[in-house]
py3Dmol code that shows the C-alpha trace and the ligand (Angstrom):
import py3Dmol

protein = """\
ATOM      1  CA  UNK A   1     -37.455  38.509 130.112  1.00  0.00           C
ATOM      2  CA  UNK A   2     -38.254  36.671 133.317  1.00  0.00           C
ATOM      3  CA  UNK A   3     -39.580  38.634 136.066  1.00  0.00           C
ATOM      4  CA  UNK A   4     -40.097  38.750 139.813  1.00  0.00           C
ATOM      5  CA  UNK A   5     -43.600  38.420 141.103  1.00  0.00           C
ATOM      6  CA  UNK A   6     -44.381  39.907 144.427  1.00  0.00           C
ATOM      7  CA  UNK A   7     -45.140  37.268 147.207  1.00  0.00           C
ATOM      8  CA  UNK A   8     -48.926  36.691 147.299  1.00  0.00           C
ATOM      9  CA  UNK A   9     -48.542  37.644 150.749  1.00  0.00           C
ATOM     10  CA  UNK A  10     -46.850  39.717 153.512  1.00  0.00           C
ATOM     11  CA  UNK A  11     -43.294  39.196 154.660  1.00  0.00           C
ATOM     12  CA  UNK A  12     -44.779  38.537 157.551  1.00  0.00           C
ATOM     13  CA  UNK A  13     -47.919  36.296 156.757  1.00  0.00           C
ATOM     14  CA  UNK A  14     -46.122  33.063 157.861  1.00  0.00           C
ATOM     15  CA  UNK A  15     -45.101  33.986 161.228  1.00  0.00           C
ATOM     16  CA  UNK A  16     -44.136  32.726 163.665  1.00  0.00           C
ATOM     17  CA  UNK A  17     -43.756  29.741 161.744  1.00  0.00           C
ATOM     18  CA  UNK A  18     -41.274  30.910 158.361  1.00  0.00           C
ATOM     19  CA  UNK A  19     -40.287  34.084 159.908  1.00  0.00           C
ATOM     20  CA  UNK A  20     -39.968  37.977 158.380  1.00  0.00           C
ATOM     21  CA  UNK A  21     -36.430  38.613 157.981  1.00  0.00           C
ATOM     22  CA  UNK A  22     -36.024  35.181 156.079  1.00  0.00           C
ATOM     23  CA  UNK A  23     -38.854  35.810 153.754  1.00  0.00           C
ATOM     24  CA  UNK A  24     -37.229  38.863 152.663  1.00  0.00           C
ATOM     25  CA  UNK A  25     -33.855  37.448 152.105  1.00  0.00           C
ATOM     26  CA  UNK A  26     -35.526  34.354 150.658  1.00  0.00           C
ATOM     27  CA  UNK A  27     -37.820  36.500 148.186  1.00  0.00           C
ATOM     28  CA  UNK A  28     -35.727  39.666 147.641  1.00  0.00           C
ATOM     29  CA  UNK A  29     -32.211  37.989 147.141  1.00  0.00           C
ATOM     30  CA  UNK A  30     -32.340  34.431 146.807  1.00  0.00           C
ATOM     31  CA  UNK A  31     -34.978  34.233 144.396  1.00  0.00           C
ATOM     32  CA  UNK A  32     -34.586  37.766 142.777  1.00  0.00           C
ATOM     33  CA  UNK A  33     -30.521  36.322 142.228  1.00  0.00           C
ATOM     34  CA  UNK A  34     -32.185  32.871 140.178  1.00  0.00           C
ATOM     35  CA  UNK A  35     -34.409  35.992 137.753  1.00  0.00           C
ATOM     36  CA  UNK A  36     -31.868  37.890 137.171  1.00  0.00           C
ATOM     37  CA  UNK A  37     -29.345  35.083 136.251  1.00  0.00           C
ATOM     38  CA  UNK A  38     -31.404  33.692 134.013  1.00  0.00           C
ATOM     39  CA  UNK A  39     -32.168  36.242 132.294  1.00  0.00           C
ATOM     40  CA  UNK A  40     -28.392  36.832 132.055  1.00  0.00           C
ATOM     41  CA  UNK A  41     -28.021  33.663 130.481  1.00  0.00           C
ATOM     42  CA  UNK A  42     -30.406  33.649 128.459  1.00  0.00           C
ATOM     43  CA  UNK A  43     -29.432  37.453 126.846  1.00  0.00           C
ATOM     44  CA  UNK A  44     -30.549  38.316 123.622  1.00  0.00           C
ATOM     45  CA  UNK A  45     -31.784  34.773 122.918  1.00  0.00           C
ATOM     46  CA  UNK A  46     -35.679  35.488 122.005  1.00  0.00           C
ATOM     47  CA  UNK A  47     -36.526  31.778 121.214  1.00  0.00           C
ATOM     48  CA  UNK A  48     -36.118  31.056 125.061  1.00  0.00           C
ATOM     49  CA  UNK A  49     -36.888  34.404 126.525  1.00  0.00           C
ATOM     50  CA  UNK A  50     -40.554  33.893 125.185  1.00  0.00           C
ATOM     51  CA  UNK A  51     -41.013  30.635 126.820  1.00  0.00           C
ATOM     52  CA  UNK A  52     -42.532  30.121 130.841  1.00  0.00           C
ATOM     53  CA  UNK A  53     -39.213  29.300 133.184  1.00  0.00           C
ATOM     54  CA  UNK A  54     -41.355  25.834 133.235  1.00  0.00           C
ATOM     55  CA  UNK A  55     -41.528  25.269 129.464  1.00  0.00           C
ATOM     56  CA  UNK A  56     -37.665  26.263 129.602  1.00  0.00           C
ATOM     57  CA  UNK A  57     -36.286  23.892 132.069  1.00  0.00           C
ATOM     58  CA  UNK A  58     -38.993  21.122 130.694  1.00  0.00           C
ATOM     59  CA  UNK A  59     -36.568  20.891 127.354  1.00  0.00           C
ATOM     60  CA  UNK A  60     -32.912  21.948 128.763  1.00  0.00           C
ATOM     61  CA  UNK A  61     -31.124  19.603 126.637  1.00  0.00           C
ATOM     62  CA  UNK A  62     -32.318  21.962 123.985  1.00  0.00           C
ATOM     63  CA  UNK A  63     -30.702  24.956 125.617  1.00  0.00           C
ATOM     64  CA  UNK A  64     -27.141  25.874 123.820  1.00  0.00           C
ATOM     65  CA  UNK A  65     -24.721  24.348 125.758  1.00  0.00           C
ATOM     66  CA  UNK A  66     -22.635  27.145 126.752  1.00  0.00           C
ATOM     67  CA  UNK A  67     -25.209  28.345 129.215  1.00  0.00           C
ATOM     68  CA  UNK A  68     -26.916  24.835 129.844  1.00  0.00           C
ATOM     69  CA  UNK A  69     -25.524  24.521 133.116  1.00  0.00           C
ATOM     70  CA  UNK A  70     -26.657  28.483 134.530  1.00  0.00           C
ATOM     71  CA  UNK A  71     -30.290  28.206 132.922  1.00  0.00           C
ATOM     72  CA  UNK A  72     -30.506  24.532 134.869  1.00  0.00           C
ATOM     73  CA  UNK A  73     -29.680  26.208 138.473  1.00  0.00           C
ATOM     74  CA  UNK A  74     -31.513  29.532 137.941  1.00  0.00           C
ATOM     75  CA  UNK A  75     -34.129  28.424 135.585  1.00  0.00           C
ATOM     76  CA  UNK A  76     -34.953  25.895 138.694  1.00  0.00           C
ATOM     77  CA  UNK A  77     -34.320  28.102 141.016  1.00  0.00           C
ATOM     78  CA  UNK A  78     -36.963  30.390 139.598  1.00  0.00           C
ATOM     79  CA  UNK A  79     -39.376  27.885 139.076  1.00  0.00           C
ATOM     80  CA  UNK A  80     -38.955  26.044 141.960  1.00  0.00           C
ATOM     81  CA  UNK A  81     -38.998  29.375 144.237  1.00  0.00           C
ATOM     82  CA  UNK A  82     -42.156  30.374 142.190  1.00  0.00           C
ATOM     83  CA  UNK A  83     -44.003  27.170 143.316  1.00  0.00           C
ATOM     84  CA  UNK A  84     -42.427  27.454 147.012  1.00  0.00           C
ATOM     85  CA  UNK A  85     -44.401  30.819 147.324  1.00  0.00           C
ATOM     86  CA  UNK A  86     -47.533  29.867 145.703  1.00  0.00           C
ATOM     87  CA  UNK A  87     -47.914  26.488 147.815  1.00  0.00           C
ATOM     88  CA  UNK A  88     -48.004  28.256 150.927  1.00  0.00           C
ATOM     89  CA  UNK A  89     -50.603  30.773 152.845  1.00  0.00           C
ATOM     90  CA  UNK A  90     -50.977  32.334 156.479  1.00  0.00           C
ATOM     91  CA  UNK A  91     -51.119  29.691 159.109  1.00  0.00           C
ATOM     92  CA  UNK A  92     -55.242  30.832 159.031  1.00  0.00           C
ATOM     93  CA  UNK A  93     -55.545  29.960 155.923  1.00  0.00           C
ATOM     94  CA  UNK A  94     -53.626  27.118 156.096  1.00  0.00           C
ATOM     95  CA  UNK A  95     -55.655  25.624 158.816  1.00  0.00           C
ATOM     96  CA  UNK A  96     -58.646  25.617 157.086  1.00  0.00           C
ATOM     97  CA  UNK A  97     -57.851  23.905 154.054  1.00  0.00           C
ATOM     98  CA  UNK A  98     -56.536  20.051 153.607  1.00  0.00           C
ATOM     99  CA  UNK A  99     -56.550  18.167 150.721  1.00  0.00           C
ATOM    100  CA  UNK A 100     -59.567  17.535 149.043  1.00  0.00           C
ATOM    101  CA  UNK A 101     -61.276  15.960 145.796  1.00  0.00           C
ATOM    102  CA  UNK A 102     -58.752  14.152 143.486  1.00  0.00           C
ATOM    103  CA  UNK A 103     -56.006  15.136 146.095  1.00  0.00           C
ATOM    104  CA  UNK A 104     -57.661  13.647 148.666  1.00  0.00           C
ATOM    105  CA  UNK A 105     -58.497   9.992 146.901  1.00  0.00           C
ATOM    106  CA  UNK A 106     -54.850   9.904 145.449  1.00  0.00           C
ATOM    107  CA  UNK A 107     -53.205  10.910 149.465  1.00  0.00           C
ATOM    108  CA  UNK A 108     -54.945   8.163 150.783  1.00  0.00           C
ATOM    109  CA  UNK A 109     -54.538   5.275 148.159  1.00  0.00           C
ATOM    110  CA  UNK A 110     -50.668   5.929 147.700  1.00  0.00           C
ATOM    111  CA  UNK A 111     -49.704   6.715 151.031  1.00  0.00           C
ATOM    112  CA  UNK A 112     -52.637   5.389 153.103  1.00  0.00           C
ATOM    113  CA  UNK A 113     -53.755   8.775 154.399  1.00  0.00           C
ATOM    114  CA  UNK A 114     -52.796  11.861 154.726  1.00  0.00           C
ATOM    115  CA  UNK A 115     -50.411  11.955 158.703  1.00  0.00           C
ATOM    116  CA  UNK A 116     -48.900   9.006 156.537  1.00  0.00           C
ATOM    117  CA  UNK A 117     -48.198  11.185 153.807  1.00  0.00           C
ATOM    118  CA  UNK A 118     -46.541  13.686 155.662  1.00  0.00           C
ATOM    119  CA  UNK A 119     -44.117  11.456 157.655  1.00  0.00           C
ATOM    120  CA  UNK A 120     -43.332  10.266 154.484  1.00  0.00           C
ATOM    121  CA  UNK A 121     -42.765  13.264 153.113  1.00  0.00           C
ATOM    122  CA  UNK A 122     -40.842  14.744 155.735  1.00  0.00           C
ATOM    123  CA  UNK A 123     -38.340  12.358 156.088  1.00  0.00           C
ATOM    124  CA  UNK A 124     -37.627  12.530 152.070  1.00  0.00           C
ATOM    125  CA  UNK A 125     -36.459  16.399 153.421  1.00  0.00           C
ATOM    126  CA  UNK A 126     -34.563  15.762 156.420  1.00  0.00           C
ATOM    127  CA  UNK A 127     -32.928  12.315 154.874  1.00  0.00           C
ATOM    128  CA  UNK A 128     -32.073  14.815 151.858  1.00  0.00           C
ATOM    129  CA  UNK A 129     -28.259  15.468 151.914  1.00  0.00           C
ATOM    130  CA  UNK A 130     -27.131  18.763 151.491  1.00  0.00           C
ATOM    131  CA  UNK A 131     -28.998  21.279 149.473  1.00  0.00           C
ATOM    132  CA  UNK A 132     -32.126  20.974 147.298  1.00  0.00           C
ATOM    133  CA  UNK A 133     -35.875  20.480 147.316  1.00  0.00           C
ATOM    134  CA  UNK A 134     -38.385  18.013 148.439  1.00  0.00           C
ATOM    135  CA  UNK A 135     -41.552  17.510 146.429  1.00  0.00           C
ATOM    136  CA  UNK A 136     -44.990  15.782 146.064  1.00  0.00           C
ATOM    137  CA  UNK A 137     -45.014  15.294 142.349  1.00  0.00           C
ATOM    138  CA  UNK A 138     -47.624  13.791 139.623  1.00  0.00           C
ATOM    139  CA  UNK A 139     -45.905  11.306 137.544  1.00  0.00           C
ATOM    140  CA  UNK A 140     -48.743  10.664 134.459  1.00  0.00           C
ATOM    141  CA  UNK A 141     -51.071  11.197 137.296  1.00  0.00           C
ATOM    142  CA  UNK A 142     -49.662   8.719 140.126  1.00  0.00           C
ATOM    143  CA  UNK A 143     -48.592  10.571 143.471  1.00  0.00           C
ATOM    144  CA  UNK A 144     -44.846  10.268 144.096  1.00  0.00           C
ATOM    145  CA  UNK A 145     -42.327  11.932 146.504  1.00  0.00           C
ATOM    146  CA  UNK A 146     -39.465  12.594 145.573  1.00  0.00           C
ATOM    147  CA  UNK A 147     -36.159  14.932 146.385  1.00  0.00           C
ATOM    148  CA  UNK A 148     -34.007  17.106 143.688  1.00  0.00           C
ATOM    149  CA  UNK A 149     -30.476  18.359 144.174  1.00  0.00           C
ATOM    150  CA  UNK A 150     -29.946  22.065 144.299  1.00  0.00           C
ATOM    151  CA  UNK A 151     -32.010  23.913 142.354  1.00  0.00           C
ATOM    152  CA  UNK A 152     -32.965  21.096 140.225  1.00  0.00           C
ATOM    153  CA  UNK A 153     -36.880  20.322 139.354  1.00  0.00           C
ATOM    154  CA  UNK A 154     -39.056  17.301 139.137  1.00  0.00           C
ATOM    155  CA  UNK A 155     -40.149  18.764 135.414  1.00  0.00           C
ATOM    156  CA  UNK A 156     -36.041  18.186 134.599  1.00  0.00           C
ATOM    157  CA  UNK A 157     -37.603  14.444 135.352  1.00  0.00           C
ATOM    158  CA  UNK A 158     -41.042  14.726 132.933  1.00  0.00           C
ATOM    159  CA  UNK A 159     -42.775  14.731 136.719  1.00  0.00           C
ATOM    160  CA  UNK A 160     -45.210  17.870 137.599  1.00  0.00           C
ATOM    161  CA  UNK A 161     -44.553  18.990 141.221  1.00  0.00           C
ATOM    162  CA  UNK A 162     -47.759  19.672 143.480  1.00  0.00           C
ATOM    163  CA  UNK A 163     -46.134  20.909 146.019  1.00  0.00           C
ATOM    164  CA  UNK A 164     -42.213  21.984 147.272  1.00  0.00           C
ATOM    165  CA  UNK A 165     -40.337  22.671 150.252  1.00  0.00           C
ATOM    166  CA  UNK A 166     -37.232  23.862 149.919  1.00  0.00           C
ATOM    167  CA  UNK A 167     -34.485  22.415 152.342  1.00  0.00           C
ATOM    168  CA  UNK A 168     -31.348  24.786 151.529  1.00  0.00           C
ATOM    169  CA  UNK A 169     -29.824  26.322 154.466  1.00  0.00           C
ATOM    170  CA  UNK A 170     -31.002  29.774 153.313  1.00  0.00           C
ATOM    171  CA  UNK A 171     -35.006  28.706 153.424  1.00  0.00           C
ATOM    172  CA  UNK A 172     -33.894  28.500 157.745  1.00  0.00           C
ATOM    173  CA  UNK A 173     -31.695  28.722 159.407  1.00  0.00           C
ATOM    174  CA  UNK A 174     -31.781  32.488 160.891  1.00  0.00           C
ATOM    175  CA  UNK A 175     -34.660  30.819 162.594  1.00  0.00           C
ATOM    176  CA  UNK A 176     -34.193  27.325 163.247  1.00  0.00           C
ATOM    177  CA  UNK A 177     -30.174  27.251 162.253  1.00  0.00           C
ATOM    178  CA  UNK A 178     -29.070  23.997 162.038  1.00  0.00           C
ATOM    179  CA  UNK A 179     -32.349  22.184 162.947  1.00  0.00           C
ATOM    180  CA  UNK A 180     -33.912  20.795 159.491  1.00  0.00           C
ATOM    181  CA  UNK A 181     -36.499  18.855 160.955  1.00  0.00           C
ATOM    182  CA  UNK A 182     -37.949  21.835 163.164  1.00  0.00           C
ATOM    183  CA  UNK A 183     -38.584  23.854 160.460  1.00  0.00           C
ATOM    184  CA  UNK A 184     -40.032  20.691 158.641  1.00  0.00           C
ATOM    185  CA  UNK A 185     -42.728  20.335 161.325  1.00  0.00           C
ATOM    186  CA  UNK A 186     -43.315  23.942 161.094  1.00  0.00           C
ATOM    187  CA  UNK A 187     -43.603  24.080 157.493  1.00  0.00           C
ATOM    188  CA  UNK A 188     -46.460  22.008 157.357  1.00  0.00           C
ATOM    189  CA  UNK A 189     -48.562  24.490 159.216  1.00  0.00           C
ATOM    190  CA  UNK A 190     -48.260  26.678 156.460  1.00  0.00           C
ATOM    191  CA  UNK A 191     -49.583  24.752 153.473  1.00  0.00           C
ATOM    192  CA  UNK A 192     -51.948  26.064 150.726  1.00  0.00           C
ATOM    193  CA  UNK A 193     -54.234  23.065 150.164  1.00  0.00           C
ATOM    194  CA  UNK A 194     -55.958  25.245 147.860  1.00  0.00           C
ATOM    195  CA  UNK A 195     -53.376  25.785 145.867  1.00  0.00           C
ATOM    196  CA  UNK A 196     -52.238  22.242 145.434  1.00  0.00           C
ATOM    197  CA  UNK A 197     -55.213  20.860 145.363  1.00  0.00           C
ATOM    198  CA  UNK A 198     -55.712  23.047 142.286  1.00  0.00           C
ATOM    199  CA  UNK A 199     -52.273  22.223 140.678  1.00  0.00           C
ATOM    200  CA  UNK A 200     -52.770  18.484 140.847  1.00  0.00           C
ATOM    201  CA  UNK A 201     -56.348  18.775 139.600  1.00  0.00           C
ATOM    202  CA  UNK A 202     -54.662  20.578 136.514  1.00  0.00           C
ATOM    203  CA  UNK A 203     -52.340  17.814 135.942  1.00  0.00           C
ATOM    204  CA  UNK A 204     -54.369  14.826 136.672  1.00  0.00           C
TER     205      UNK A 204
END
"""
ligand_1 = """\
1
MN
Mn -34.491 28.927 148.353
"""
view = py3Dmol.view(width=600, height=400)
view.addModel(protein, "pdb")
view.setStyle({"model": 0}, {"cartoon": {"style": "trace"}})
view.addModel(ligand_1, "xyz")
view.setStyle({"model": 1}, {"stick": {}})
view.zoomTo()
view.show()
């Protein structure tokens, strides 16, 4: 069975810039809805029950096709919402990391540094049409951004994502309602370099 994991922080921790009452929605029902659907889905069947949620959505043309379609949205959804949490910290925190190492070298040769990066990046989310992700992925090592539909994943793709931000309409808008590209500016003030320094060192 797939399971919830607490956030590695308080409801709270991201003020003011992802506020409470969203993180609880976000966490509590959004993502706890992708666990338990899954797991629906997936009833009974051991082979894929014993797997990570990345391992499963890695090989979904595997996955019987009857339920195909509801482990692709909830098995990303679960992933993806798994990464979303991990990739972020307290705005303290946050400040005090930045890229760094392998991270660092690959920011600046791909996208010339890292403010470059970030425009970059943040237009992928607001140019992104309706719901879904965007995401700083490691394709065979080689920095690439790139945006998924729904609750798709860049690992659907054979890509490793390094870091997420998720762009549905849930992720904001009791806070910033109908303005993407606010919460997009506010996002990055809650990003843990740590963390994604560590994942891409792990894939590179
Ligand atoms: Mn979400």
């Amino acid at each position: 069975m797939f399971t919830l994991a607490d956030l590695p922080y308080p409801y709270n921790a991201l003020e003011p810039y992802i506020d409470e009452r969203t993180m609880q929605i976000h966490h509590d029902k959004h993502h706890a809805t992708y666990v338990k659907n899954l797991n629906d889905a997936l009833a009974g069947n051991e082979q894929w029950l014993s797997k990570s949620v990345e391992d499963v959505i890695k090989n979904l043309p595997q996955v019987p096709e009857a339920v195909r379609t509801k482990v692709r949205n909830n098995g990303g959804g679960h992933a993806n919402h798994s990464l979303f949490w991990q990739a972020m910290a307290a705005p303290a925190q946050a400040s005090a990391g930045k890229p760094e190492g392998d991270l660092a070298t690959a920011i600046d040769a791909t996208f010339g540094n890292l403010v470059q990066f970030q425009e970059k990046f943040s237009a992928a989310a607001l140019g992104h049409f309706g719901s879904g992700w965007a995401w700083l992925t490691s394709n065979n090592g080689k920095l690439e951004i790139v945006d998924t539909l729904n609750q798709d994943s860049p690992l659907m793709d054979g890509k490793t994502p390094i870091l997420g931000l998720d762009v549905w309409e849930h992720a904001y808008y009791l806070k910033y309602q109908n303005v993407r590209a606010d919460y997009i500016k506010a996002w990055w003030n809650v990003i843990n370099w740590q963390e994604v320094n560590r994942r891409f060192a792990k894939v590179k």
